[in-house]
C-alpha positions in Angstrom: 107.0 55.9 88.9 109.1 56.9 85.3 109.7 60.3 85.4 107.8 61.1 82.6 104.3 60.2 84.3 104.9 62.4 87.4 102.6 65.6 86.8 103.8 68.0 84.8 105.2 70.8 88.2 107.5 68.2 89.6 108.6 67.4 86.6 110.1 71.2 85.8 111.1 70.9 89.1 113.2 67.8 88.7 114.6 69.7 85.3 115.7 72.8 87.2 118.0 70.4 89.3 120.0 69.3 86.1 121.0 72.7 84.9 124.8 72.2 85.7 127.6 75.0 85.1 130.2 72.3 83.8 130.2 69.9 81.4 127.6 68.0 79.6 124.4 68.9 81.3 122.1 65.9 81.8 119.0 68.1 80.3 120.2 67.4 77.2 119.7 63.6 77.7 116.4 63.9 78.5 115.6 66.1 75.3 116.0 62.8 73.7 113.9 60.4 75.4 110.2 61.6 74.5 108.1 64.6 73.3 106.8 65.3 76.7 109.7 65.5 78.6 111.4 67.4 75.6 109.3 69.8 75.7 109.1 70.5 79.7 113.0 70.2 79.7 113.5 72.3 76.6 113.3 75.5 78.5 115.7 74.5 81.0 118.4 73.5 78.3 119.2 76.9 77.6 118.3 78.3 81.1 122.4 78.8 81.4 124.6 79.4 78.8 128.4 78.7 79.3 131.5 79.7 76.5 134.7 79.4 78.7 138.0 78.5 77.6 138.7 75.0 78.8 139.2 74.7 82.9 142.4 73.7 82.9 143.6 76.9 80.9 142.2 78.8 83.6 141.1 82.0 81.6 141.0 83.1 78.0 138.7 83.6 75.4 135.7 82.4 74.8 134.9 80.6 71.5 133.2 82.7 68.7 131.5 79.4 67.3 129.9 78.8 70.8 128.4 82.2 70.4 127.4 81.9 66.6 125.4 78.8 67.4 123.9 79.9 70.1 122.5 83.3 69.1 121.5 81.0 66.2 119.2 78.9 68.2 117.7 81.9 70.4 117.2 84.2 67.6 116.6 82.4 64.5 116.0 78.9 65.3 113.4 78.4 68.6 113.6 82.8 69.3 110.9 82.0 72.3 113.8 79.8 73.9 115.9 83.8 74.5 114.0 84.7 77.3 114.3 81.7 79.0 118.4 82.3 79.5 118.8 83.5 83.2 122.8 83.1 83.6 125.3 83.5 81.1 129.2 82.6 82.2 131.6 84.1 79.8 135.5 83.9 78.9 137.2 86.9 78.0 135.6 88.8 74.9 138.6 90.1 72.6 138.5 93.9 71.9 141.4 93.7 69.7 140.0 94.2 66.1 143.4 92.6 64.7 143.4 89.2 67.4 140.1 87.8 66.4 140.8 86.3 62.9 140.5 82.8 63.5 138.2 81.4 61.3 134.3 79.8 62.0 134.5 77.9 59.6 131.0 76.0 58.1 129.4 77.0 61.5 130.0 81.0 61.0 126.4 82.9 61.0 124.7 82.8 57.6 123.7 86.3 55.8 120.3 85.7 56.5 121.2 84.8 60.2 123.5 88.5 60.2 120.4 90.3 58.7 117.7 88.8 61.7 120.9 90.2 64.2 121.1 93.4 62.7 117.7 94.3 62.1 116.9 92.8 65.8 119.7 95.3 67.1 117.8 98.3 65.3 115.0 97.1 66.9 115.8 96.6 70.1 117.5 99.9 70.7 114.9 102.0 68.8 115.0 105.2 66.9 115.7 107.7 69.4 119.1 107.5 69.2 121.9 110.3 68.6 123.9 111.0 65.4 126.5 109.4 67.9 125.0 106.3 69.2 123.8 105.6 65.7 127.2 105.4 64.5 128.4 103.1 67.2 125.0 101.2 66.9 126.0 100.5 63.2 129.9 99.4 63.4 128.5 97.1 66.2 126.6 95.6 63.4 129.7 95.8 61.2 131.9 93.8 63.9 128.8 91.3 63.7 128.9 90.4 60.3 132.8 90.2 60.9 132.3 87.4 63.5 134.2 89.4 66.5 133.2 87.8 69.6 132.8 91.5 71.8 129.8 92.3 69.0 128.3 88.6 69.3 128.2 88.5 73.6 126.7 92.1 73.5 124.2 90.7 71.4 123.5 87.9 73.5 122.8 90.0 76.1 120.7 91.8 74.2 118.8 89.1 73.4 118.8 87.3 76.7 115.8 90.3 78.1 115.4 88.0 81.4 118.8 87.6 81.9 119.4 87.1 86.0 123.4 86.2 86.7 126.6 87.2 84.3 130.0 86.1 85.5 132.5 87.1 82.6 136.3 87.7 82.4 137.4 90.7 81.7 140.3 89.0 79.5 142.9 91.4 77.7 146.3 89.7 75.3 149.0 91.8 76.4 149.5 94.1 79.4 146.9 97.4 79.1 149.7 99.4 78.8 150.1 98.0 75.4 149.2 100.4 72.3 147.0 97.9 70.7 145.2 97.6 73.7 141.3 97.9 73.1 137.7 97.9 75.7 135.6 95.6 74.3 133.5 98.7 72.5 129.8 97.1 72.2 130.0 95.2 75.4 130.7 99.1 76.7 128.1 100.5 74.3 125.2 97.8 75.7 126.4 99.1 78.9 125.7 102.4 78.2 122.3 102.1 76.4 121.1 99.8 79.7 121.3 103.3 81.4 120.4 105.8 78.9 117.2 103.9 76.5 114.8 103.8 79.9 114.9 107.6 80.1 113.4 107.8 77.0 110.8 105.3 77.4 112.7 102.3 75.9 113.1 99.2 77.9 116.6 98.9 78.0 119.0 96.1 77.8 120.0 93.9 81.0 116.9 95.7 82.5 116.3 92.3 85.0 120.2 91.6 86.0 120.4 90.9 89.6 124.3 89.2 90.1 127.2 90.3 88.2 130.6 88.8 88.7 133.5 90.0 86.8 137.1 87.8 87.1 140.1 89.6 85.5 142.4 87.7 83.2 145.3 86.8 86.0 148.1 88.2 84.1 146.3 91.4 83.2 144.0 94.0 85.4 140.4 94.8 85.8 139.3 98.4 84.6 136.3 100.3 86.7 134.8 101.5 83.1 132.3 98.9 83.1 131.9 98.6 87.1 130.5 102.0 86.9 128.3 101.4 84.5 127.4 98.2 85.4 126.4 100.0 88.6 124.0 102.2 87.1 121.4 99.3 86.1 118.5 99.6 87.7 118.2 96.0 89.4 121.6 95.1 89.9 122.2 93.4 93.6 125.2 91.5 94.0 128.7 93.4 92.4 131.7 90.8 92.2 135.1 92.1 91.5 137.8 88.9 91.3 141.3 90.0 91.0 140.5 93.5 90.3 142.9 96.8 90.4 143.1 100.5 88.3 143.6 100.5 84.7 143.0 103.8 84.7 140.1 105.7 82.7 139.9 107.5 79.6 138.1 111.0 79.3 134.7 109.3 77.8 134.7 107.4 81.0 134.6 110.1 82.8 130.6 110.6 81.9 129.6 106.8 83.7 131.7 108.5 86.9 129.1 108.7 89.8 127.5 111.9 89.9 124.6 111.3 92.2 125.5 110.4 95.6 123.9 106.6 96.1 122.0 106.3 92.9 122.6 102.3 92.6 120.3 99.9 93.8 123.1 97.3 94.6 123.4 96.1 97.8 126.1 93.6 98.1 129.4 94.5 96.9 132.6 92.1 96.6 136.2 92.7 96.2 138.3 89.3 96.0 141.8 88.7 95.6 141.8 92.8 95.3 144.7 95.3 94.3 142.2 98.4 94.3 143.4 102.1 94.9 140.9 103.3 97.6 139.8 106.3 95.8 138.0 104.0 93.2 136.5 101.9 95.9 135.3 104.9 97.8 133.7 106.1 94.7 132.0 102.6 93.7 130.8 102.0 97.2 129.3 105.6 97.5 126.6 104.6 94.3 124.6 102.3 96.5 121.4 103.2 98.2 121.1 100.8 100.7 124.9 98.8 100.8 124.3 95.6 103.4 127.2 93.8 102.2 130.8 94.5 101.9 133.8 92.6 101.5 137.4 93.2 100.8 140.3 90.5 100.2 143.6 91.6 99.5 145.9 89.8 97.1 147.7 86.8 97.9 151.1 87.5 97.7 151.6 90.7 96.9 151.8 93.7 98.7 148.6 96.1 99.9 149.5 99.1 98.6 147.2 102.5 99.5 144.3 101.5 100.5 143.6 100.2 104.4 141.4 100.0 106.9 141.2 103.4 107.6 139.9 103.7 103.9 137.4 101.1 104.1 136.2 102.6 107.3 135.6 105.7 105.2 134.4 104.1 102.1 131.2 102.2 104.1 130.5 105.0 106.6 127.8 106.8 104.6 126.1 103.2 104.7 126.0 103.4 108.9 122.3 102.6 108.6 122.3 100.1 106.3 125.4 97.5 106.5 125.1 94.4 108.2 128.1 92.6 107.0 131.3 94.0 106.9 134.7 91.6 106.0 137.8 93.2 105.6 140.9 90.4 105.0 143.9 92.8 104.5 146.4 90.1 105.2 148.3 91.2 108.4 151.2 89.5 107.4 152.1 91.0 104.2 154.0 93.8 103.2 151.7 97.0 103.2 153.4 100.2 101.1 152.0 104.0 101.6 150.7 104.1 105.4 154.4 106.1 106.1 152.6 109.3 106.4 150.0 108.3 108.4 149.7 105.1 110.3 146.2 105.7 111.6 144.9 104.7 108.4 146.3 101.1 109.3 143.4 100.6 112.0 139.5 101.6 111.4 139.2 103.4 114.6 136.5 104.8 116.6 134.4 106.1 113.7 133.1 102.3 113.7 130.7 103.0 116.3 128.9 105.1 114.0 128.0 101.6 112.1 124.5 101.6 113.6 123.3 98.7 111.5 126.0 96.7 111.4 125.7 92.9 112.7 128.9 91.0 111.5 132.6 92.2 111.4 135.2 89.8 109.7 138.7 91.4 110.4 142.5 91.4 111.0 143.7 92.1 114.6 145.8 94.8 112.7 142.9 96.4 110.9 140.6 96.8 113.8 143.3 97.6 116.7 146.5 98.8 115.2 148.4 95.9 117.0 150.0 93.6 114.9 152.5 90.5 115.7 153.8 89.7 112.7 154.8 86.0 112.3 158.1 84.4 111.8 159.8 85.2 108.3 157.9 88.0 108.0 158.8 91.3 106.3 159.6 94.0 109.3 158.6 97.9 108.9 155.6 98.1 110.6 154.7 99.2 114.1 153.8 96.9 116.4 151.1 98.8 117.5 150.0 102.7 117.1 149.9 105.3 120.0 145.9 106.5 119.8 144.4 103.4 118.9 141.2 102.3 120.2 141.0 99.3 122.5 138.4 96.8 121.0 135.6 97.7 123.2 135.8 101.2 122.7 135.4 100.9 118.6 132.7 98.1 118.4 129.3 99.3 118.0 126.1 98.2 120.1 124.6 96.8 117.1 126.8 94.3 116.6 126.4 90.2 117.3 129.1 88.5 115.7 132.5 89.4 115.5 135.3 86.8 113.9 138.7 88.2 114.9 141.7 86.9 112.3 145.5 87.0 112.6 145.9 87.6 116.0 148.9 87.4 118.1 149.5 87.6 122.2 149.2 91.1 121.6 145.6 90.8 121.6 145.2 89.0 124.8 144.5 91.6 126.9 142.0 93.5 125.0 140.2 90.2 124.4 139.6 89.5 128.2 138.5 92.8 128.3 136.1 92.3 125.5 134.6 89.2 126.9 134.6 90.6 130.7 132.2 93.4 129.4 130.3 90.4 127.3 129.8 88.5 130.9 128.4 91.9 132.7 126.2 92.5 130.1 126.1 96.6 130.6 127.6 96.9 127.0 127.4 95.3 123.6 124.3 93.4 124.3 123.9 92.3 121.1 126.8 90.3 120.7 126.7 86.7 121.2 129.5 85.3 119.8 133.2 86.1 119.4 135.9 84.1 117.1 139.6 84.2 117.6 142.0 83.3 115.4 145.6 83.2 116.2 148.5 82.2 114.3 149.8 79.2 114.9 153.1 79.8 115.0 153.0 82.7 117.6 151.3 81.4 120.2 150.5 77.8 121.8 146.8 77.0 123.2 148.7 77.0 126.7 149.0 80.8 126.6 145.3 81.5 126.0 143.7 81.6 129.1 140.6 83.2 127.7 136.8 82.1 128.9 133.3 83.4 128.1 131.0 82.6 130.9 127.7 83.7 130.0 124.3 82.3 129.0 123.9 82.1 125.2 127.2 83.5 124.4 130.2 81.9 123.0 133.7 82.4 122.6 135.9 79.9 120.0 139.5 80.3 119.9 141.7 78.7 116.9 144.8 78.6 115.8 145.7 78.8 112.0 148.9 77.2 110.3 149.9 80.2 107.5 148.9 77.7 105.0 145.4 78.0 105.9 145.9 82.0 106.4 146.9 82.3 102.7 143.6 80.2 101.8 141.4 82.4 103.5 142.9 84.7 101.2 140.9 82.6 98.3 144.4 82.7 96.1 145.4 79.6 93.5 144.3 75.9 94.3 145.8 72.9 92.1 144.2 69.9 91.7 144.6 66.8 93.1 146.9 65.7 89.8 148.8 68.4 90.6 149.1 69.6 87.0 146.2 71.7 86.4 145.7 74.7 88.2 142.4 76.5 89.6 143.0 80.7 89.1 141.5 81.5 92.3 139.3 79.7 94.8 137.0 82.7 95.1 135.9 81.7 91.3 132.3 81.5 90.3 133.5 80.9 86.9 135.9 78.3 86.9 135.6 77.2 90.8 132.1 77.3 91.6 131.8 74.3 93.7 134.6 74.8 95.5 134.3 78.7 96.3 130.9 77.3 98.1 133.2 75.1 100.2 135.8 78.3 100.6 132.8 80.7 101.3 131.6 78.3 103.7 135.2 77.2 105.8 137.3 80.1 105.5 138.5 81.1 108.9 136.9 78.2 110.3 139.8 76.2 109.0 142.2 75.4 111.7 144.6 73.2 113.6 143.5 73.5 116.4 140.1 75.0 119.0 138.3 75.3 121.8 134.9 77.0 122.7 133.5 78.5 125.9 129.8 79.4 126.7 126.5 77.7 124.7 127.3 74.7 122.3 126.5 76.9 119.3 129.9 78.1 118.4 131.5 78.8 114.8 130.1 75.3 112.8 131.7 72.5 115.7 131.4 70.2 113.5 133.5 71.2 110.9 136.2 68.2 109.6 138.8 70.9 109.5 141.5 68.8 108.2 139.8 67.2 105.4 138.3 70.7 104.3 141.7 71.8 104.4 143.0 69.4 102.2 140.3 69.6 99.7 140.4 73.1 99.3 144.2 73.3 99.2 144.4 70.8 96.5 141.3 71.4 94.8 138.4 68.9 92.7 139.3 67.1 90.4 137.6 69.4 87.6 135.2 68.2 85.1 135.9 67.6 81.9 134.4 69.3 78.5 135.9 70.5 75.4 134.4 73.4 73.1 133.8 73.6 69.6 137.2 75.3 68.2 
């Protein structure tokens, strides 16, 4: 049956299949064939708006014509279309008032086009505003009319009221120590008002986001100004942080600081490919209300410098009754700077029992035992283990079910049969079902693991990673299969999507070797390791699209 006789339901469900994130999307085909299907698919055509620089750039800034046409067509051309946008993926929005001069050229916005924006803007944020925010409010308009591209995304997300999902780079030119340095002032100023218009009655703006993921620029950092505020809106979820660390804030930051103890409804918070001081992450993680999620990735190839597990354990312990899911990749091979003066804070210790809720733990032998057996080539300095650690089974709580052990050496061997002898008796840790080992490949052969799980509906799977695969559990850089482009970071949503569902998916679970004991329902059995491998360490061949300027 043509598509265009099928009723009218499975038609819109057909359409919401074709919204892609790259490329030409093949909605846009189907706008063209007749007036039925044009107008079930119209919606769907701008149901996700993408202005990236070009993938094989790999960050940048996204085009100002791109974001003149399209507040064009959702506020002056079809203005019913703007609240059918759910996600928006953005390139870096240039704050610099003297770096965005390139012209628009014939496809800049029209002065009746600026005077719908402006007067929309008015609208929008209503008259309750201070002598302050009125002046802000108004040079916003002013960078509008001058075609800067911070002033055009804020008022695309402005516009956009049903706005679900925004990925966006947080994309600086020069290092932030630079003088001419400059936040992106109305993307901070939306921010703001999201938090401060519904206290007086206003709807304010990005009222229904749910995801946010924020990807830094790979040369430059990631500031917390707008993680805090982006915090603070009132159905915000999912928190992504890609490549983030401290730029450090200014005294009108201080104000978007938390001041009430878990006043965010997020529950899922992300740190990829992280340089973070712990202080800040302490402080982000202690706005949620009810935190289920947490993850933590360190770096690839670069040191972890003061923050560990100790301060992760700290960071998620007011969320004992609440998290579920804690993954904590600290890299146990790298070179870790500021633990000198106290080496406890290298291991999470016993304050993990406290975890009451918690059903998954993703970690390094180092960070949950203090042991650490560092592989060959290695930088030395650390201890090989720490006097007043906690054995394994006297840190884990009862709650938990899964546990996926990473970077292991023959130094865990011990506690491990210990582990899975309590896991046989059954007197302790009844909850937990399954057990992963990792071990790295080059410390230990499959002949000195003489571990077993016998015990009904239990498993145990032990595996044994090349470094290779360790750094790509690390979700760093992938190239391509031509070897010429290169992907900034597996753990993309912006510029990797695809593949970071294959990385999300495989990551520990990639390995050259395994074996499982007890119930056939171990870590994904039938996983083609080596051509998962290969894939993710070379990357997609990416698609293909161009943009306007």
């Amino acid at each position: 049956m043509p598509l265009q006789n099928l009723p009218a339901e499975l038609q819109s469900e057909i359409c919401s299949y074709l919204v892609t994130s790259f490329g030409p999307s093949p909605i846009h085909a189907l706008l063209k064939t007749s007036k039925k299907l044009y107008d079930v698919a119209l919606p769907f055509s701008v149901q996700l708006f993408r202005n990236t620089s070009p993938m094989h750039v790999g960050g940048g800034p996204c085009s100002r014509t791109r974001n003149a046409q399209f507040l064009r067509y959702i506020l002056v051309s079809k203005p019913e279309l703007a609240k059918k946008v759910k996600t928006v993926i953005l390139g870096g929005f240039t704050a610099r008032e003297d770096g965005d001069t390139q012209p628009l050229g014939t496809l800049a916005s029209t002065p009746e086009d600026l005077s719908i924006y402006g007067k929309f803007i008015v609208h929008s944020l209503g008259p309750q505003l201070s002598e302050v925010d009125l002046a802000r409010r108004d040079k916003w308009i002013g960078q509008l009319n001058a075609g800067h591209s911070d002033a055009q995304v804020a008022l695309i997300l402005l516009a956009c009221v049903n706005l679900k999902q925004l990925y966006f780079e947080d994309y600086q030119e020069g290092p932030s120590e630079n003088p001419i340095f400059r936040k992106p002032p109305c993307f901070m100023f939306l921010l703001e008002m999201a938090a401060r218009l519904p206290v007086h009655g206003v709807k304010g703006p990005l009222s229904n986001l749910r995801h946010v993921h924020i990807q830094s620029h790979e040369d430059n950092t990631c500031g917390w100004e707008q993680a805090f505020r982006l915090m603070a809106l009132p159905k915000l979820k999912v928190y992504e942080s890609l490549n983030g660390t401290n730029r450090g804030l200014t005294p009108g930051d201080l104000a978007y600081l938390p001041s009430d103890f878990k006043s965010s409804a997020v529950e899922e918070v992300t740190f990829h490919q992280a340089f973070a001081p712990a202080s800040d992450v302490k402080r982000l993680v202690g706005m949620c209300q009810h935190l289920k999620r947490f993850e933590y990735i360190s770096a690839t190839h670069r040191p972890v410098v003061g923050i560990f597990a100790r301060d992760i354990m700290d960071a998620v312990l007011p969320h004992a009754d609440t998290l579920e899911v804690l993954y904590l990749n600290l890299d146990d091979d790298c070179q870790k700077v500021g633990w000198e003066d106290d080496p406890h804070r290298l291991y999470m210790g016993i304050k993990l029992l406290q975890m009451t809720a918690l059903r998954s733990l993703l970690i390094g032998m180092q960070s949950l035992t203090g042991v650490w057996d560092p592989a060959p080539g290695t930088r030395l300095g650390m201890p090989l283990s720490i006097e007043g650690a906690p054995r394994i089974v006297e840190c884990l709580p009862e709650s938990l079910a899964e546990l996926h052990l990473r970077d292991c050496g023959k130094g865990i061997l011990g506690q491990a049969a210990e582990l899975l002898e309590v896991m046989e008796k059954g007197e302790r840790l009844k909850n937990l079902i399954g057990v992963l080992i990792l071990f790295k490949h080059e410390n230990i052969t499959i002949e000195d693991v003489k571990l077993s799980l016998n015990a009904k509906r239990k498993y145990l799977s032990v595996c044994f990673q090349p470094r290779a695969y360790r750094w790509l559990d690390l979700g760093g850089q992938s190239r391509t299969f031509e070897g010429i482009r290169v992907i900034p970071s597996l753990c993309s949503r912006i510029f990797a999507d695809e593949l970071r569902h294959d990385w999300m998916d495989f990551r520990g679970r990639l390995t050259m070797k395994m074996y499982y004991t007890g119930c056939d329902c171990g870590w994904r059995s039938r996983v083609d390791p080596k051509t998962r491998g290969l894939r993710l360490l070379l990357g997609a061949p990416p698609h293909e699209y161009q943009l306007d300027d």
